[in-house]
C-alpha positions, -999 to 999 in steps of 0.1 A, spaced: -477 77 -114 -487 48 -87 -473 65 -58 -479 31 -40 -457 11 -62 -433 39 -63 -430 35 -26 -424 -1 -30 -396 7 -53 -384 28 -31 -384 4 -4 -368 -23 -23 -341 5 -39 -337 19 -1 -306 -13 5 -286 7 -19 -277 30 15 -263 4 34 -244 -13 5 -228 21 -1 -219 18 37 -208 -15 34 -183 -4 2 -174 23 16 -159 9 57 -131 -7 43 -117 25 21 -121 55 50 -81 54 56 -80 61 21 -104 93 15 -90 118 -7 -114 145 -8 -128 168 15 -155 147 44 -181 178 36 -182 174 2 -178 136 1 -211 132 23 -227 159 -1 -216 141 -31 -227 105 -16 -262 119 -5 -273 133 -40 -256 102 -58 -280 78 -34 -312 101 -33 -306 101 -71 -302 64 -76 -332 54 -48 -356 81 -54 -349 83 -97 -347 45 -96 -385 40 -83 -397 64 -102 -380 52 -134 -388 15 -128 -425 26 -123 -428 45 -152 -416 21 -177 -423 -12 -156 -386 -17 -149 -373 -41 -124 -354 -29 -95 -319 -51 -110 -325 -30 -139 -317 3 -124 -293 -8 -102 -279 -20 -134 -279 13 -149 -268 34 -118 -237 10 -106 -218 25 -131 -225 65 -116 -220 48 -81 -187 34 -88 -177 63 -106 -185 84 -75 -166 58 -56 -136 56 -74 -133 98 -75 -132 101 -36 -111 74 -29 -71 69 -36 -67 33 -40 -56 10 -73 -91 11 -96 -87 -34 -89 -87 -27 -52 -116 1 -47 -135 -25 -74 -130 -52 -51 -143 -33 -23 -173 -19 -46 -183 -57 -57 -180 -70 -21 -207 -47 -12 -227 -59 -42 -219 -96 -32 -232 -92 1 -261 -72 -6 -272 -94 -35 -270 -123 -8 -294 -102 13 -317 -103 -15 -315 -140 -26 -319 -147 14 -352 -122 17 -363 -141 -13 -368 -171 4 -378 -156 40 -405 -134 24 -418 -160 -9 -449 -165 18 -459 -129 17 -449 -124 -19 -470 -158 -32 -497 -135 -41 -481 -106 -57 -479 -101 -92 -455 -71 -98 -417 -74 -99 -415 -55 -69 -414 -66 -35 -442 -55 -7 -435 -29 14 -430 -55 43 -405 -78 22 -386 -49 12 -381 -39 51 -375 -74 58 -352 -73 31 -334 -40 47 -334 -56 78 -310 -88 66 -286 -61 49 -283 -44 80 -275 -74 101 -249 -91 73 -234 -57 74 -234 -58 113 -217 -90 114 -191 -79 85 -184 -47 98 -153 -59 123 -141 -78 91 -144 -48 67 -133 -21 93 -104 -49 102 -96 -70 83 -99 -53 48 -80 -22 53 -51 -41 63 -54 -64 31 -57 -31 7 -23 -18 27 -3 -50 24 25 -43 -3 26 -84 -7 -9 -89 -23 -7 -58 -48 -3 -81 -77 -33 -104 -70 -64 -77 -65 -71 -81 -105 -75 -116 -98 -89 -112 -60 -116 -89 -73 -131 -117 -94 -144 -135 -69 -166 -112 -53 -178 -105 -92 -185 -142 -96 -204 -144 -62 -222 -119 -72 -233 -137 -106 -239 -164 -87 -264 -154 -60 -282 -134 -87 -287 -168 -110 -299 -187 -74 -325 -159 -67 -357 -179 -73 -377 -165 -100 -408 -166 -85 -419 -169 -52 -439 -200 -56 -408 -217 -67 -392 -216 -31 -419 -229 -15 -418 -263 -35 -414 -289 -8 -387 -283 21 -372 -264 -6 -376 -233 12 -366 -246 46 -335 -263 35 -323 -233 14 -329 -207 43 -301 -229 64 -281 -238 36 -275 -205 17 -260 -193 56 -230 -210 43 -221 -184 20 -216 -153 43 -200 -177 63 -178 -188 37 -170 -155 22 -157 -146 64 -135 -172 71 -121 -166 33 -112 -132 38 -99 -139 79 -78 -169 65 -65 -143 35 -57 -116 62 -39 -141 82 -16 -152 51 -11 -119 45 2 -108 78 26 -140 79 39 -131 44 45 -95 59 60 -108 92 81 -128 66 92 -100 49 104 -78 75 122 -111 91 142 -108 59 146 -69 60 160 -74 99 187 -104 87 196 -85 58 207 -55 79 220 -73 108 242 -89 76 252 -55 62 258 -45 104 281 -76 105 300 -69 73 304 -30 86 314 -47 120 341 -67 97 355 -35 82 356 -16 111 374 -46 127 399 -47 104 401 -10 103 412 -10 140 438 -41 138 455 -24 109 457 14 128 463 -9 160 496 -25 142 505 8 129 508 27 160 525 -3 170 556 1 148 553 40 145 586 45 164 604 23 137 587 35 111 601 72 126 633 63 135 640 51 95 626 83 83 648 104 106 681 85 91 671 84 57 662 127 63 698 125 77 713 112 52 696 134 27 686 107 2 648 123 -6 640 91 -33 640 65 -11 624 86 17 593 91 -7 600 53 -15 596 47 20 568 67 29 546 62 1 528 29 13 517 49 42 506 78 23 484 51 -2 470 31 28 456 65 47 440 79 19 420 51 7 396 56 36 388 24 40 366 29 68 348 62 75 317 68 97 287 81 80 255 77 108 261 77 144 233 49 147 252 15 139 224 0 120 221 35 93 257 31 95 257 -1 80 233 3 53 253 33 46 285 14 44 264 -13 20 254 9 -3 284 29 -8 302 -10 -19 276 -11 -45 275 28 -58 314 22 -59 313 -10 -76 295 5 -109 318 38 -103 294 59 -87 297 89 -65 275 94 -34 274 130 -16 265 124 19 249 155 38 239 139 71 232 152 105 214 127 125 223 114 161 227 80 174 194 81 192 163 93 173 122 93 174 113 65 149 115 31 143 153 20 134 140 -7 105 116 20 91 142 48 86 167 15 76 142 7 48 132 36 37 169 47 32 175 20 17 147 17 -8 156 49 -18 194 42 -24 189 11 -45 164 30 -69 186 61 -72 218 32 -79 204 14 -107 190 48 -120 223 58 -126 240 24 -138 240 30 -170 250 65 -175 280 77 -185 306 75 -155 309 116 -151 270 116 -144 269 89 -119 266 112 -86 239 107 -61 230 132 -36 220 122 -4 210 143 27 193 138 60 182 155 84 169 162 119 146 193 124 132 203 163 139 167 175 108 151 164 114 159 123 135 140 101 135 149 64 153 131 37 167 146 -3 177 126 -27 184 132 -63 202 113 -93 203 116 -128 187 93 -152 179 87 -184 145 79 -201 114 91 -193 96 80 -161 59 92 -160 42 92 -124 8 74 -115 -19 93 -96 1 88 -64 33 106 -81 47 72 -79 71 62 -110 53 42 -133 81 19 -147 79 -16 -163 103 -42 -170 123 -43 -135 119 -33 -102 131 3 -99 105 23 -83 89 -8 -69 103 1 -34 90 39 -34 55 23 -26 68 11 6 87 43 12 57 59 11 38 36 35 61 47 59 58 82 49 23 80 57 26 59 88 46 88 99 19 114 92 45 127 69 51 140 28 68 130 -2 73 146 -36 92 134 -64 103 156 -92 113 141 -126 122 174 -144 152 180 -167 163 141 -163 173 141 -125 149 122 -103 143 143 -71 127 128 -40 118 149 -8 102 136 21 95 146 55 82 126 85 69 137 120 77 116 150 44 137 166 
């Protein structure tokens, strides 16, 4: 074996390392395995792929795109196993790296085609390969704010989850595309200015490719502002409509109280007189108006209180029974509009799952919960009917509507919250637990 050209190989392979960084930055919120054995797994995938790849390319002559080629596949699939992301987002974030590495390469084509006029293997020299390490470094330098950033907060906002199939095509397509630019031959960039005009040109892409995926962040981040502007009005509605009850809760008691002592007095005479019918004639518009319980506290904390009293309209609207266990106080350690959402993501999931039953199953339990101050945990369970397999995240994997859409924001707030959440489908009664830690 040349040991020489080997070492070119190796050289040339070597940017793998920093393109597995590079794929890697944006996805380190979302590690699922054990940091000890990723780094063991990622070393011996990467010694495998640099140090088998130059010796299988200078065995059989190979170029260095044709085992990258043939080891992408073990890379991603190494990738994809430590990570716990949609398979469209963590190939996005593996093809970006590929994108800007195989822009690295294109570049170091034309920067090096001096040094390289003269070389006849389809390898580069030990010097244009370090030069060629050298520009992947910097490019990841200068992207590693953005993919640190930037990226993380793309992969975590709920509003682009339908795009990343499309998204991830345009790092796929850059990636064709600086591979079909790459000149063939060195002698071919030095035609003319050729080279000259190319080496200042090409800076347009990485350029490019930043301010795409800064604008994209900022669209997303107005979309999510958007969104929660929308999740604050629709509570402050359900507070005012709760405000409306209790309103007219208080005029009607306020009026009663009012006329009590003539409302007495008739009673006495009519118990006076002995005539029992029209004394439970009498009496029975007060005993129908005190038991409808027209208004009745459920949270301490106004705005719970009003999603509450919202989704108690709608569960009785479609004849269904919810059992409330609560014991929370008016003040607590998290954010009002997370526990608001999360509540109510919940209770609109567990409503619809039970629409269609008969009436006698339509009963949804519903209990939280303050633990030492700082924990809240939340149970929920309804019956339904169907099956409902979970994804990889436990998540209900439902198509059609939207039921189960809003557990996937539940459980970014779960997780903001350094908390858990299980879900139990068994026996047809869909069980969700969750606790969160204001620590």
């Amino acid at each position: 074996m040349n040991l020489t050209l080997m070492l070119r190989y190796t050289a040339e392979l070597a940017m793998i390392i920093p393109a597995a960084f590079l794929a890697v930055i944006p996805v380190t919120l979302f590690q699922k395995v054990n940091t000890k054995y990723l780094v063991f797994l990622f070393s011996t995938v990467l010694f495998i792929s640099v140090i088998g790849g130059a010796a299988l390319c200078t065995v059989y002559h190979l170029s260095s795109n044709t085992a990258l080629l043939i080891f992408s596949p073990i890379l991603f699939l190494a990738y994809n196993f430590c990570y716990d992301l949609s398979w469209q987002k963590k190939l996005f974030c593996f093809l970006n790296s590929s994108m800007l590495c195989g822009f690295c390469t294109m570049y170091s084509t034309f920067v090096t085609a001096p040094l390289e006029l003269d070389n006849n293997d389809d390898v580069f020299q030990i010097s244009s390969g370090l030069i060629c390490l050298g520009i992947t470094l910097a490019v990841g330098g200068i992207f590693f704010r953005t993919l640190h950033k930037k990226l993380p907060a793309l992969l975590e906002n709920e509003s682009l989850n339908k795009l990343w199939s499309r998204l991830m095509l345009v790092p796929l397509f850059m990636t064709a595309t600086v591979i079909w630019m790459t000149p063939l031959e060195p002698a071919n960039a030095m035609v003319g200015r050729l080279r000259t005009v190319s080496m200042v040109v090409l800076l347009l892409i990485p350029i490019a490719v930043w301010f795409l995926y800064h604008i994209l962040w900022w669209i997303a981040e107005r979309m999510s502002e958007n969104a929660q502007l929308q999740q604050s009005n629709a509570i402050l509605r359900m507070e005012e409509k709760q405000y409306r009850h209790l309103r007219s809760y208080m005029e009607e008691t306020t009026n009663l109280r009012h006329d009590f002592r003539q409302h007495l007095l008739t009673i006495e005479e009519l118990a006076k007189q002995g005539n029992t019918e029209k004394l439970l004639e009498y009496i029975q518009p007060f005993i129908e108006k005190t038991s409808t319980g027209k208004y009745r506290k459920h949270f301490e904390n106004p705005m719970l209180d009003a999603i509450a009293a919202h989704y108690i309209d709608m569960a009785q609207s479609q004849n269904t029974r919810l059992l409330w266990n609560i014991d929370l106080p008016e003040k607590f350690p998290f954010k009002e509009s997370d526990i608001c959402a999360m509540l109510g993501n919940l209770l609109e999931n567990s409503i619809k799952a039970v629409k269609d039953l008969p009436k006698f199953r339509r009963e949804i339990k519903v209990a939280v919960l303050i633990n030492s101050d700082t924990v809240m945990i939340v149970h929920i369970t309804n019956p339904y009917k169907g099956n409902i397999p979970l994804d990889e995240n436990d998540l209900p994997i439902i198509e059609g509507d939207n039921h189960g859409i809003g557990l996937r924001s539940v459980l970014n707030t779960v997780e903001h919250y350094n908390g858990y959440m299980t879900i139990n489908t068994q026996n047809n009664i869909f069980e969700v637990s969750i606790m969160i830690n204001a620590d």
